[in-house]
RODO-2510 file (C-alpha; in nm, 4 decimals, decimal comma):
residues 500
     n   res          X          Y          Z
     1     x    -2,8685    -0,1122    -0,4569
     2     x    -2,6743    -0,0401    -0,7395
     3     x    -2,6475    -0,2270    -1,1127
     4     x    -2,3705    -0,4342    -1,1019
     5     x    -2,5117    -0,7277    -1,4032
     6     x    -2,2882    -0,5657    -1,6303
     7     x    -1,9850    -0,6496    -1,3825
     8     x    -2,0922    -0,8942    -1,2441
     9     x    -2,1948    -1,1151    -1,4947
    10     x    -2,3005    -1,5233    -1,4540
    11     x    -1,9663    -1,6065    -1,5400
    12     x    -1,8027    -1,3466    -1,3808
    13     x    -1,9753    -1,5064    -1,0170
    14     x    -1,8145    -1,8720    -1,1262
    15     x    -1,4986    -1,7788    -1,1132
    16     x    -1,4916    -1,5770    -0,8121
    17     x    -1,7146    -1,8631    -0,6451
    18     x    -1,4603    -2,1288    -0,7308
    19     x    -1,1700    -1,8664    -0,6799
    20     x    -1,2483    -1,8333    -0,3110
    21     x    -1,3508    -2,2503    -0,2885
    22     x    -1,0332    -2,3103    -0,4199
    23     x    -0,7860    -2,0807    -0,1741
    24     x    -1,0348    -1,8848     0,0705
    25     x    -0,9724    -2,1269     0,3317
    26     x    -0,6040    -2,0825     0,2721
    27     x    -0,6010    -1,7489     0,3548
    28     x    -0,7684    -1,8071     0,6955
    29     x    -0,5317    -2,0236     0,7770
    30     x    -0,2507    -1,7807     0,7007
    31     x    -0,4239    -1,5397     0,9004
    32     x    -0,4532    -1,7518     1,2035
    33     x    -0,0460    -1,7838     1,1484
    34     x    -0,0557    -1,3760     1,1688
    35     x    -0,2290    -1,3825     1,4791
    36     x    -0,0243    -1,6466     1,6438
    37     x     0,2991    -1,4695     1,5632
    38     x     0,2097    -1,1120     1,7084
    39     x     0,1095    -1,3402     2,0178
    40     x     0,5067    -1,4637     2,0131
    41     x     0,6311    -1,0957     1,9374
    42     x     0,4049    -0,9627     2,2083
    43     x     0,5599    -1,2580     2,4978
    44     x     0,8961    -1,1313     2,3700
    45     x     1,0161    -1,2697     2,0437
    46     x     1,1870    -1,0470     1,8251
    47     x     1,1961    -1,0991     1,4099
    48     x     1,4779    -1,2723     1,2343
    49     x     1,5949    -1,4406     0,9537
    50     x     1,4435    -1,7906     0,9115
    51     x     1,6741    -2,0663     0,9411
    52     x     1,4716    -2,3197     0,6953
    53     x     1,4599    -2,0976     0,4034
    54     x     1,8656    -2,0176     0,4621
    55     x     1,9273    -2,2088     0,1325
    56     x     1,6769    -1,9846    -0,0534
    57     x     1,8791    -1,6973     0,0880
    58     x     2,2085    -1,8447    -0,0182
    59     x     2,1197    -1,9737    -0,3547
    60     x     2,1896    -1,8487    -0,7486
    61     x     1,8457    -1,8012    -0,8921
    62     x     1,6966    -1,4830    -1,0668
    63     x     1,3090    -1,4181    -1,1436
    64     x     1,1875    -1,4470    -1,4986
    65     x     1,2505    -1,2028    -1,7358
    66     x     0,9497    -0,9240    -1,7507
    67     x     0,7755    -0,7575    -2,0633
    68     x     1,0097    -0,4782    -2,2698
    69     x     0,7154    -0,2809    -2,1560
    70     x     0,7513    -0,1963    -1,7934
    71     x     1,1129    -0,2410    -1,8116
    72     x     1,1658     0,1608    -1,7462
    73     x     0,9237     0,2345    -1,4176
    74     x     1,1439     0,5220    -1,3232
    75     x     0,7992     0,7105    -1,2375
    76     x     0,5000     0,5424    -1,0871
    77     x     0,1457     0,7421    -0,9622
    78     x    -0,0937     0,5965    -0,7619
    79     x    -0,4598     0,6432    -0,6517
    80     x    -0,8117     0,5306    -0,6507
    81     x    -1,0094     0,4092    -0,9168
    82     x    -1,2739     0,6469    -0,9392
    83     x    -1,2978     0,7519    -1,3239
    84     x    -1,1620     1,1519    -1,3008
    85     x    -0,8422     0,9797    -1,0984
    86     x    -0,8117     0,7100    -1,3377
    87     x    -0,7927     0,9238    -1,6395
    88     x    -0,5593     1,1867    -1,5371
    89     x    -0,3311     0,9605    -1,3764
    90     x    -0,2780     0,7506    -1,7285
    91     x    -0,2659     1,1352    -1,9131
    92     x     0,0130     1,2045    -1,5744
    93     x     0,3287     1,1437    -1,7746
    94     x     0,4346     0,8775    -1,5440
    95     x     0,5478     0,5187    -1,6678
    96     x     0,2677     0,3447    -1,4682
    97     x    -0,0003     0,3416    -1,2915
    98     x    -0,1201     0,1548    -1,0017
    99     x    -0,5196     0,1577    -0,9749
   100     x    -0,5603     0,0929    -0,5828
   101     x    -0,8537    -0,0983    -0,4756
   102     x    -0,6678    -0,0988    -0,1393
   103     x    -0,5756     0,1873     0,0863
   104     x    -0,6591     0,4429    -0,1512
   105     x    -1,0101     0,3486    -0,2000
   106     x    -1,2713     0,3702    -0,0048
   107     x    -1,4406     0,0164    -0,0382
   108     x    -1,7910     0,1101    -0,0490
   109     x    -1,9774    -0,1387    -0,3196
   110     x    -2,0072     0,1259    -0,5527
   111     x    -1,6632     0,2514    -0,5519
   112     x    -1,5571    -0,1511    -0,6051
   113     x    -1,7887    -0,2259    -0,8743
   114     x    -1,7247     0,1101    -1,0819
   115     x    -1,3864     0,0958    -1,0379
   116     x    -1,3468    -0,2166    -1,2072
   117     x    -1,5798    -0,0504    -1,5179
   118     x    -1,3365     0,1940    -1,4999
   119     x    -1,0147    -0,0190    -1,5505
   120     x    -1,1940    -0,1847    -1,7990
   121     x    -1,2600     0,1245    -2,0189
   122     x    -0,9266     0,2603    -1,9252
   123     x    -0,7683    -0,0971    -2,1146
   124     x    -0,9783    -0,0875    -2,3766
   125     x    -0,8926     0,2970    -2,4120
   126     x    -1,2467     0,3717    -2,4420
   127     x    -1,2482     0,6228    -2,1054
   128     x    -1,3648     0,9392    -2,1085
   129     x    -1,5701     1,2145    -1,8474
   130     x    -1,7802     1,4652    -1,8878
   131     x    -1,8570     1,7031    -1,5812
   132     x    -2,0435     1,9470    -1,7049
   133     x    -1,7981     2,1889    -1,6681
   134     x    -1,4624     1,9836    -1,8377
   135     x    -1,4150     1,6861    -2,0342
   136     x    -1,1822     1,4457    -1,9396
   137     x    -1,0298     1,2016    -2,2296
   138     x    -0,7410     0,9575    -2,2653
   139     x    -0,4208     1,0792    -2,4409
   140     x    -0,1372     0,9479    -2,6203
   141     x     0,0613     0,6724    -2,4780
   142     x    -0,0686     0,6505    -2,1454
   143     x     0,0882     0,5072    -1,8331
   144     x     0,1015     0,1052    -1,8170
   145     x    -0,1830     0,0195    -1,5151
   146     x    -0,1094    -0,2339    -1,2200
   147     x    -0,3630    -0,3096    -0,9871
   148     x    -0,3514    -0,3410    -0,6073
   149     x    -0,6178    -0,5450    -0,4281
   150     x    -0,6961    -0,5130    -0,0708
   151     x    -0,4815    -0,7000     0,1742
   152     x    -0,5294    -1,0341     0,3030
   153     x    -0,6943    -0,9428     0,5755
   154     x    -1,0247    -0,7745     0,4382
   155     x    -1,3438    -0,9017     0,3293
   156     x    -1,6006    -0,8453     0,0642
   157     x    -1,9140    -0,8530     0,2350
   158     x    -2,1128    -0,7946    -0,0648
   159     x    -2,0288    -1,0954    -0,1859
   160     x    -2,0873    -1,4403    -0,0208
   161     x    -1,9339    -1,7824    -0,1575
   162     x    -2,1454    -2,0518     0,0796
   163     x    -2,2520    -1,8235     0,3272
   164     x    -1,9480    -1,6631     0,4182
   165     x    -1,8275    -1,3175     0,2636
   166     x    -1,5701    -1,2958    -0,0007
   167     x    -1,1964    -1,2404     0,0453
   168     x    -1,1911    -0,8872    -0,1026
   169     x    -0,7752    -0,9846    -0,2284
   170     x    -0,9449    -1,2688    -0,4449
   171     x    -1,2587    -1,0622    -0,4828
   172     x    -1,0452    -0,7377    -0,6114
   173     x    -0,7784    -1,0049    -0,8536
   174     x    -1,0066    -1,2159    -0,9361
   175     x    -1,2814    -0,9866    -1,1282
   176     x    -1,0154    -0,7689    -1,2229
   177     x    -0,8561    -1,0615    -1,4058
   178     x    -1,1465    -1,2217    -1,5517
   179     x    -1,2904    -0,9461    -1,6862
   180     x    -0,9278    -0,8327    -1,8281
   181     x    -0,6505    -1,0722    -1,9037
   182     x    -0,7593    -1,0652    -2,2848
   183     x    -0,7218    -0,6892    -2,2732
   184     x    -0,3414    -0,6424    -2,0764
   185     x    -0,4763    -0,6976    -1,7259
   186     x    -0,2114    -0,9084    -1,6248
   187     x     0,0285    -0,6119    -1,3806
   188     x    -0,0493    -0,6162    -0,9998
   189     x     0,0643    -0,5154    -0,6704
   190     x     0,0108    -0,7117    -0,3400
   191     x    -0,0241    -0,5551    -0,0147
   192     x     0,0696    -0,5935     0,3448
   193     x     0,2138    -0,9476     0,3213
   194     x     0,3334    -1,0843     0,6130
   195     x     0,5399    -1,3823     0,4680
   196     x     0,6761    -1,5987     0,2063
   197     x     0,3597    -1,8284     0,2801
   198     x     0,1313    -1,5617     0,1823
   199     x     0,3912    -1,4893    -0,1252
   200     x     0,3216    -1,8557    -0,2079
   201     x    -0,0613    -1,8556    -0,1586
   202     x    -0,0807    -1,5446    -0,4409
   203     x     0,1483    -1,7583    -0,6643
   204     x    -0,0365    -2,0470    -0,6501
   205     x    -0,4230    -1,8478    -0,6877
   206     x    -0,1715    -1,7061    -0,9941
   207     x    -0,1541    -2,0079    -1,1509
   208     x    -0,4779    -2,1375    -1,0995
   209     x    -0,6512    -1,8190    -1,2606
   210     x    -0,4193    -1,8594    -1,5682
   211     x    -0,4897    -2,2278    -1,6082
   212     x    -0,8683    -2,1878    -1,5887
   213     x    -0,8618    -1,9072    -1,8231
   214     x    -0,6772    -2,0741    -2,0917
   215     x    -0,3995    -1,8022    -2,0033
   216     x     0,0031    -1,8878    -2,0600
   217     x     0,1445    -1,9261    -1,7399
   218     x     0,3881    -1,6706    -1,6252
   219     x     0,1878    -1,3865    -1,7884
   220     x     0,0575    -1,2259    -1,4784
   221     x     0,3720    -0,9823    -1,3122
   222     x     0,3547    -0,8772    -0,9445
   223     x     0,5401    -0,6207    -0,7090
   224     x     0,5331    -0,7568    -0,3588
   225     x     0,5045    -0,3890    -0,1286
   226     x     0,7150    -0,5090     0,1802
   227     x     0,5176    -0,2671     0,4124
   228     x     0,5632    -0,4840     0,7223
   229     x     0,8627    -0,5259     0,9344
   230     x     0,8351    -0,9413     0,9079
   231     x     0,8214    -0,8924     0,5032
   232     x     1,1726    -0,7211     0,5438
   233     x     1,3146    -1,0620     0,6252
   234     x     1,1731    -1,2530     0,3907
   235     x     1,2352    -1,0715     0,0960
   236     x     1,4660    -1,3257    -0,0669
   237     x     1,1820    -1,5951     0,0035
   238     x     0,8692    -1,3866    -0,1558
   239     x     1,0481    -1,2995    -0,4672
   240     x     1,1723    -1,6671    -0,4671
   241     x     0,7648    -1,7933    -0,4516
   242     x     0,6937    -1,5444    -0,6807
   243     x     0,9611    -1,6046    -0,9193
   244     x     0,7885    -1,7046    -1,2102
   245     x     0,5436    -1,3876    -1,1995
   246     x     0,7343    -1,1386    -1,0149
   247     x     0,8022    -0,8042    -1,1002
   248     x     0,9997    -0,6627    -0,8202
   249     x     0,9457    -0,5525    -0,4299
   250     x     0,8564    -0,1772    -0,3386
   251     x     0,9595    -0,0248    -0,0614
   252     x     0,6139     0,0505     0,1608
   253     x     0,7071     0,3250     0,3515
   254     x     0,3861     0,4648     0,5700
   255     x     0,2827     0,0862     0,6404
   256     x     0,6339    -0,0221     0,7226
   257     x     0,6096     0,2175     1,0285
   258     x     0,2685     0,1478     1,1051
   259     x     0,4162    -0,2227     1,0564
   260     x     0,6441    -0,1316     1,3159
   261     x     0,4288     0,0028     1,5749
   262     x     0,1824    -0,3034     1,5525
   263     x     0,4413    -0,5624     1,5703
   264     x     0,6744    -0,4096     1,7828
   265     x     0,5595    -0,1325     1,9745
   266     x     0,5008    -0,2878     2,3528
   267     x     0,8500    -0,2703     2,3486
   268     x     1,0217     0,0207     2,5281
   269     x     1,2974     0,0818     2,2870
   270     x     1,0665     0,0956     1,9907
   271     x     0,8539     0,4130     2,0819
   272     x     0,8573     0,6558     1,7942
   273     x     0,8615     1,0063     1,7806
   274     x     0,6411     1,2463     1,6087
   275     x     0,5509     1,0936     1,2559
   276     x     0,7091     1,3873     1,0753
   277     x     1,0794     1,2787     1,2494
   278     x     1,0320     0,9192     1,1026
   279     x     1,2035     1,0139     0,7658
   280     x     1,3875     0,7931     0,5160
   281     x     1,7153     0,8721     0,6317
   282     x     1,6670     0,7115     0,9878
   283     x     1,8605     0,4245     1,0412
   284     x     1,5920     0,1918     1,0391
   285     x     1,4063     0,3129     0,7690
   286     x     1,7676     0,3475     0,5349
   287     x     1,8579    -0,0081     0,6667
   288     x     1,5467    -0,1370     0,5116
   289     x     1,5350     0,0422     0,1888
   290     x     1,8888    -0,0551     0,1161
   291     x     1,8472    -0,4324     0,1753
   292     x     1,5416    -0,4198    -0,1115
   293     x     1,7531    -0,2781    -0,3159
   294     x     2,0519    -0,5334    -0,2813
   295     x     1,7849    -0,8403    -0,2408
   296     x     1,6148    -0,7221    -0,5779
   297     x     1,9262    -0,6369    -0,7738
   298     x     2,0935    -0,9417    -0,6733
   299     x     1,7721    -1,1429    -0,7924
   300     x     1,7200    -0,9421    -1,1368
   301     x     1,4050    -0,7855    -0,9941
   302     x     1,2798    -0,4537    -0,9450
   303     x     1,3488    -0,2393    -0,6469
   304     x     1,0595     0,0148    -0,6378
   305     x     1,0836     0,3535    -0,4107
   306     x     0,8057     0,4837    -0,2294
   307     x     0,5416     0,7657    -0,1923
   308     x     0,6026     1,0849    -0,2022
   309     x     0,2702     1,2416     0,0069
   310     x     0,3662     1,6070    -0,0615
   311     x     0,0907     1,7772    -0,2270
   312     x     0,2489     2,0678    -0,4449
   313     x     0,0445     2,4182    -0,4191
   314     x    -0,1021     2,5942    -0,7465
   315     x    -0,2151     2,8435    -0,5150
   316     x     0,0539     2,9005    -0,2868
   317     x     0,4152     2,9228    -0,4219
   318     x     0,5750     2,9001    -0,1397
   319     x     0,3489     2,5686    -0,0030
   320     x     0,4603     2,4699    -0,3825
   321     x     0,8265     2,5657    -0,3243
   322     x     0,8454     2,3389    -0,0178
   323     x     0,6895     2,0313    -0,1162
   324     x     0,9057     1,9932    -0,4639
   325     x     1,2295     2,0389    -0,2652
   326     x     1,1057     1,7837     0,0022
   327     x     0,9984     1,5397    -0,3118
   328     x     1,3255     1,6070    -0,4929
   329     x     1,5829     1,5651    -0,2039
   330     x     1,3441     1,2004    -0,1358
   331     x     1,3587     1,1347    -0,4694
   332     x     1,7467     1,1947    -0,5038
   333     x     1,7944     0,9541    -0,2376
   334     x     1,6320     0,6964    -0,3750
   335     x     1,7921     0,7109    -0,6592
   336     x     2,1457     0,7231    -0,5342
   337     x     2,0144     0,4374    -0,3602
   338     x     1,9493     0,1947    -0,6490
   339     x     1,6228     0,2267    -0,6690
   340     x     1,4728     0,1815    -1,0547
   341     x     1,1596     0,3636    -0,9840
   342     x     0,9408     0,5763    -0,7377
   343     x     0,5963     0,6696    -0,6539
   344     x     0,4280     1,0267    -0,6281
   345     x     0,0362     1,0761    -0,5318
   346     x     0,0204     1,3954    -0,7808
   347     x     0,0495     1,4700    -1,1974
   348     x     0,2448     1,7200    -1,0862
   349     x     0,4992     1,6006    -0,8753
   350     x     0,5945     1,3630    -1,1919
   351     x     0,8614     1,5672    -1,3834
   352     x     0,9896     1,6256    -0,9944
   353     x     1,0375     1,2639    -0,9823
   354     x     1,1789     1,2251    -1,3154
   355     x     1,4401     1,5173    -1,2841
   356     x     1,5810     1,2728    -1,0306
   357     x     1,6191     0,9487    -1,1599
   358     x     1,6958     1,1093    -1,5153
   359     x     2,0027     1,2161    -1,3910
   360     x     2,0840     0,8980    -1,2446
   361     x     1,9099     0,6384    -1,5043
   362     x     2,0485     0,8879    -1,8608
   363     x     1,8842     0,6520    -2,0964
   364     x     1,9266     0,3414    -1,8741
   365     x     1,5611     0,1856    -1,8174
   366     x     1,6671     0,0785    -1,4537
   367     x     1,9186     0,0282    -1,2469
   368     x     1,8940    -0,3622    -1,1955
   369     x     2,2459    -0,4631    -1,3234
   370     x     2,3916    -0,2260    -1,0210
   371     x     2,4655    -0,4914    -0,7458
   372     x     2,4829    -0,2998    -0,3732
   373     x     2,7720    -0,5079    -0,2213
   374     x     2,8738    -0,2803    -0,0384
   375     x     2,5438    -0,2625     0,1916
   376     x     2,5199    -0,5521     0,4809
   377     x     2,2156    -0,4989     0,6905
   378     x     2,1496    -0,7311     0,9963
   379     x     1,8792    -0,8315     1,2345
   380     x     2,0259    -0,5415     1,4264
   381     x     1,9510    -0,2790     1,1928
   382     x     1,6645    -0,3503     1,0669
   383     x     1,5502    -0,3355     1,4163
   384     x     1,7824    -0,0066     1,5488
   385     x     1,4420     0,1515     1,6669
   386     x     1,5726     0,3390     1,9058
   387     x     1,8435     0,5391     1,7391
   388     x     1,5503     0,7497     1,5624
   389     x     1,5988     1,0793     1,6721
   390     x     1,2990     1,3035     1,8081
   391     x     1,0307     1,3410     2,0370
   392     x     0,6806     1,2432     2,1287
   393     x     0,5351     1,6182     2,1519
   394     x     0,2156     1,7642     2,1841
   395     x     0,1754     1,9007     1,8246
   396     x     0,2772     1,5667     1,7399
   397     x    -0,0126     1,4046     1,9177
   398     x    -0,2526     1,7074     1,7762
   399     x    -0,1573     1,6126     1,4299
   400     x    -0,2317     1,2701     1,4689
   401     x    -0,5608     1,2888     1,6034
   402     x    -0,6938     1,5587     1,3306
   403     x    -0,5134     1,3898     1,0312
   404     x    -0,6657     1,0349     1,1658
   405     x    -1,0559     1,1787     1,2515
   406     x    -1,0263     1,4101     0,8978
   407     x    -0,9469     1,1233     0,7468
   408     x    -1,1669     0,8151     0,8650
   409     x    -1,4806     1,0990     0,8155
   410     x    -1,3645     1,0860     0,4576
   411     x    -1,3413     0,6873     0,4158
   412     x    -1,6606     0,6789     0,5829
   413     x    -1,8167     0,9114     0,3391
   414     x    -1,6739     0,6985     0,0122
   415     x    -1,3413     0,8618     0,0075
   416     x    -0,9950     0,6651     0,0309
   417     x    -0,7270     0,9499    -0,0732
   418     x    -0,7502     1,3000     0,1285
   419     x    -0,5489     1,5668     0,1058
   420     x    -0,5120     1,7506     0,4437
   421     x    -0,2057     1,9862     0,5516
   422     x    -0,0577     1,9533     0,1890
   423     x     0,0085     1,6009     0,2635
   424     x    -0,1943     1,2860     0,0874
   425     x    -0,3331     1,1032     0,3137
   426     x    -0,4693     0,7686     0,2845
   427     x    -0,5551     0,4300     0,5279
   428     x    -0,1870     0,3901     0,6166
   429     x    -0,1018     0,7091     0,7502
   430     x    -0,4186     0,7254     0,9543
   431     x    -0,2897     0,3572     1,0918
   432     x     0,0753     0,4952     1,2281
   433     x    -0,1823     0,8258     1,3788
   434     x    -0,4013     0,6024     1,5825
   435     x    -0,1052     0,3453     1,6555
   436     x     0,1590     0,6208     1,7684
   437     x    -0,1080     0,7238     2,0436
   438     x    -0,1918     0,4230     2,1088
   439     x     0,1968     0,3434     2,1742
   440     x     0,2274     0,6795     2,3476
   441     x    -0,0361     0,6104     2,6138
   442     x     0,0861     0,2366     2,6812
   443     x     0,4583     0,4088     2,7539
   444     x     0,3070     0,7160     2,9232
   445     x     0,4360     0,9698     2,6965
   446     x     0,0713     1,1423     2,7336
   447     x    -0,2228     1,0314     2,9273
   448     x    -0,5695     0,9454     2,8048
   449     x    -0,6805     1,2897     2,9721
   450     x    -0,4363     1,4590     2,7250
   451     x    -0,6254     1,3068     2,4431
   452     x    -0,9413     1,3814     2,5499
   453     x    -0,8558     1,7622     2,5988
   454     x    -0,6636     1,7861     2,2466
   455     x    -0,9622     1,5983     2,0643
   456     x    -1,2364     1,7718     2,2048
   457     x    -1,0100     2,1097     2,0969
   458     x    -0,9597     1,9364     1,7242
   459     x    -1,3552     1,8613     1,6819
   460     x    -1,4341     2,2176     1,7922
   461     x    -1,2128     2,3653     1,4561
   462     x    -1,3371     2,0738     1,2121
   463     x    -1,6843     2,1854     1,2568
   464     x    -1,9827     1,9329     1,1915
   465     x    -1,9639     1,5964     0,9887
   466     x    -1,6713     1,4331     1,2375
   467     x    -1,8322     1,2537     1,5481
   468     x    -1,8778     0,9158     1,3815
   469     x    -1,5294     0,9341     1,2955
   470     x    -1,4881     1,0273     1,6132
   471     x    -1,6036     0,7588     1,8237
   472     x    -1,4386     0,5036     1,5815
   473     x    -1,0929     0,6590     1,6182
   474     x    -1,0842     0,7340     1,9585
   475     x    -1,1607     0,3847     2,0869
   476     x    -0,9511     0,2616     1,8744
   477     x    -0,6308     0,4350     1,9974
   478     x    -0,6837     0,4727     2,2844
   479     x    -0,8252     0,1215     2,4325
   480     x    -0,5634    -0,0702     2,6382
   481     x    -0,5087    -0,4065     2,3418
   482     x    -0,3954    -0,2704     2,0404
   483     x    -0,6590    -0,3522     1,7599
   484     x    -0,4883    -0,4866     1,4432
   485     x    -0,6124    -0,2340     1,1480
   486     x    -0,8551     0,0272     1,1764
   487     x    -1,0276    -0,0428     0,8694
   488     x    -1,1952    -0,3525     1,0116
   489     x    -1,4333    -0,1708     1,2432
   490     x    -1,4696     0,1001     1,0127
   491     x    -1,5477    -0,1632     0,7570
   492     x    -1,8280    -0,2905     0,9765
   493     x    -1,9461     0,1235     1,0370
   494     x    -1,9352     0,1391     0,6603
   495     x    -2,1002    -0,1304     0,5990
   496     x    -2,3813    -0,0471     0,7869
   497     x    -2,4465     0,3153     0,6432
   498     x    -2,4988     0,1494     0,3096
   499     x    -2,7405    -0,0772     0,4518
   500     x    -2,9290     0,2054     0,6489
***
C-alpha cells in the first residue's frame, strides 16, 4: 500500500465523506436517467432539442464574467498528472494547462494520490524532478492549470463513504479543491456529460464546496467538454446551470464520435468508416463544432477547440513534416471557425497552434465578441451521419484492434497517454476502436472470424506483455450488447492487479 496520510489527511476524509453524502446518491440517479435513455435511443428514438428548456434556449442571459487571467486560452496542453508531464507542460509555452485525472490517466491509486501532490507543488510553484540523468524545474510564468476529474460514471474504489466506493468525479474535485482553493485551485473541466441535469448536479456540488470552505461563491470556473452527441443539444442549458461558474464549452472531438457510436450506432445510417475518414470537416462533425461556437459566443462564454493527437517527429523529418501540416490546417480551421482556443497533446506542437490563432486573434485575447449568425444547425445536421464519406476497410479494422490492445496493455500497466503510430492515444480513442468493430460486426461489414484472424496476426508483431489486454478488448467488441465504456471492466482488471 502506498502513503497517502500526507494527502489524505483527517480533514481531507471529512470533506470527501460528506461530499459524496451530500450528492453521491444524485449521481446514481442521473446515471439510472443515462441508462434509461440509451434504452429509448436503442427502441428508436432519435435526439432533439428539449421542448421544456425552449425558454432557456430563447432567452437574453450571458455567464459571469471570468478572471483577466484566462481570458487569452488561445493554446491549451493536456495530459496526465504524473510529475515529469506536469512540469513540462506548465514550462510548454501554452496559456493553460489541463491536469487530467480522466482519460489521460491511468487511475491506479498511486497515480491518483501523487497526482494530486503533484498539482499541489505545481500551485505552490515548489515542483521540481530529478532523474538522475536531467533535472526538471518550473520556469517563468507558467501555464494557468485546470483540472479534469473522471466522468460521472467511474468510481473510486479505494475509497468507501458507508460501504460503498467513492464517486471518483467528487473523489478527483473534491481533494483537488480542498487541498487547493487557498492556493488558485479553483479552474476545472468536466467530462462526458450527458445533460443539463448533470450540468446542474456539478453546479450545485460547486456551491456546496465553496460554502463549506468559507470560499466566495462564483470563484470556481468550469469548461463543460460536450463529448457526447446528447450534450450537443443541450449546450444552451449546461452553460445556463453553470452560469455562475462557467468558463466556456470545448469541443470533445474523439468522445463525440465514440459518443456517436454508443448512442447511435444500431442504426443503419450511422455506421462509420475507418476512424482516420472521421475528420473535422465532415458534416457532422463541422455541424457540431459550429453550433459551440455560436451557443458560446452568443452567451459570452468560451468556445474551446479540440485535440490535436499528432505527435511531431525529432527523429524523423518527414513524420515531423506531416504531423505540423495536419495540426496547422486543424488548427486554421478552428480558428476561422470562432474558436478562442485549442488543445495539442505535445510542447511542441504549441507554437504550431499559436501560428494559427495569432493570425486570427493579432492581440485580441479571444474571439467571444464575434457572433456566428450566419451558422443555423438543426436536428438534421447534427445527426447527417450518413453523408460521412469513406469506408469500413480492412486496415481500418487492423488499426483499431492494435491501437485499442497497445493501448489498454498500457492503462493496465499505470499508463493513461500512449503514443503509438505518431498519434496520442488515450481512453477515448481506444473507445471509438472497440465501438467501430463492435458497430461493424452488428452491420456485417466484417465477421467475428475476420477479427479473430487480424488479432491473432496483430498479437504475433506486438510480441509478449498483450494477452490480458487481449481478452479484455476482444470481448468487449466483439460481444453481441454493446458494453457502455471500456474502462469499467478494465477498472475491475486493474483493480485487481493492485490487490494481487
Amino acid at each position: 500500500m502506498i502513503d497517502t496520510t500526507d494527502v489524505l489527511t483527517p480533514e481531507a476524509r471529512t470533506f470527501l465523506t460528506d461530499l459524496e453524502r451530500q450528492f453521491g446518491e444524485r449521481r446514481i440517479d442521473l446515471l439510472a436517467q443515462r441508462a434509461a435513455r440509451l434504452e429509448r435511443l436503442h427502441a428508436g428514438e432519435l435526439p432533439d432539442f428539449l421542448p421544456e428548456t425552449a425558454a432557456v434556449r430563447a432567452g437574453d442571459w450571458r455567464v459571469a464574467p471570468t478572471p483577466d487571467e484566462i481570458a487569452d486560452r488561445r493554446v491549451e496542453i493536456t495530459g496526465p498528472v504524473d510529475r515529469k508531464m506536469v512540469i513540462n507542460a506548465l514550462n510548454s509555452g501554452a496559456r493553460v494547462f489541463m491536469a487530467d485525472f480522466e482519460d489521460s490517466n491511468s487511475p491506479t491509486w498511486f497515480n491518483c494520490i501523487d497526482g494530486q501532490r503533484n498539482l499541489t507543488d505545481a500551485l505552490e510553484r515548489t515542483i521540481s524532478l530529478d532523474t538522475g540523468e536531467k533535472q526538471y524545474t518550473l520556469g517563468d510564468n507558467p501555464a494557468v492549470l485546470f483540472v479534469r476529474p473522471r466522468g460521472w460514471h467511474l468510481e473510486e474504489r479505494h475509497f468507501e463513504v458507508d460501504g460503498a466506493p467513492m464517486s471518483g468525479s467528487l473523489f478527483d474535485f473534491g481533494l483537488y479543491f480542498f487541498r487547493n482553493h487557498g492556493r488558485n485551485g479553483r479552474y476545472f473541466y468536466l467530462p462526458k456529460l450527458e445533460s443539463h441535469l448533470e450540468a446542474r448536479l456539478w453546479n450545485d456540488v460547486f456551491v456546496w464546496s465553496q460554502e463549506c470552505l468559507g470560499v466566495p461563491q462564483g470563484t470556481i470556473k468550469a469548461t463543460v467538454l460536450i463529448e457526447t452527441i446528447l450534450a450537443a443539444f443541450e449546450m444552451d442549458e449546461i452553460l445556463y446551470e453553470l452560469r455562475d461558474h462557467s468558463a466556456g464549452l470545448n469541443a470533445g472531438r474523439w468522445d463525440y464520435i465514440f459518443s456517436v457510436i454508443k448512442k447511435l450506432g444500431h442504426r443503419s445510417e450511422m455506421v462509420l468508416p475507418d476512424r482516420g475518414a472521421v475528420t473535422m470537416a465532415v458534416p457532422f462533425m463541422r455541424s457540431y463544432c459550429e453550433l459551440l461556437v455560436k451557443t458560446c459566443h452568443r452567451r459570452g462564454a468560451f468556445a474551446m477547440g479540440g485535440m490535436a493527437a499528432f505527435i511531431p517527429s525529432r527523429r524523423d523529418a518527414d513524420v515531423n513534416a506531416v504531423a505540423l501540416a495536419k495540426v496547422r490546417e486543424d488548427k486554421e480551421r478552428e480558428a476561422s471557425q470562432g474558436f478562442d482556443g485549442t488543445w495539442v497533446a505535445h510542447p511542441d506542437l504549441v507554437p504550431t497552434a499559436y501560428e494559427a490563432f495569432d493570425a486570427v486573434l493579432g492581440d485580441r485575447p479571444n474571439q467571444i465578441e464575434r457572433q456566428r449568425d450566419d451558422v443555423s444547425v438543426g436536428v438534421s445536421d447534427l445527426l447527417n451521419v450518413a453523408a460521412t464519406p469513406g469506408e469500413a476497410t480492412e486496415d481500418g479494422l487492423r488499426n483499431n484492434v492494435s491501437v485499442g490492445i497497445q493501448y489498454l496493455a498500457a492503462w493496465l500497466h499505470g499508463s493513461g497517454a500512449v503514443a503509438i503510430n505518431n498519434l496520442m492515444e488515450d481512453a477515448a480513442t481506444a473507445e471509438i476502436s472497440r465501438s467501430q468493430i463492435w458497430q461493424w460486426l452488428h452491420h456485417g461489414r466484417f465477421t467475428a472470424d475476420d477479427v479473430l484472424r487480424i488479432t491473432d496476426e496483430e498479437m504475433k508483431s506486438l510480441g509478449e506483455g498483450y494477452s490480458e489486454a487481449r481478452v479484455i478488448f476482444e470481448s468487449i467488441a466483439t460481444r453481441p450488447d454493446y458494453v457502455e465504456f471500456l474502462t469499467l471492466p478494465a477498472y475491475d482488471q486493474l483493480v485487481a492487479d493492485e490487490a494481487g
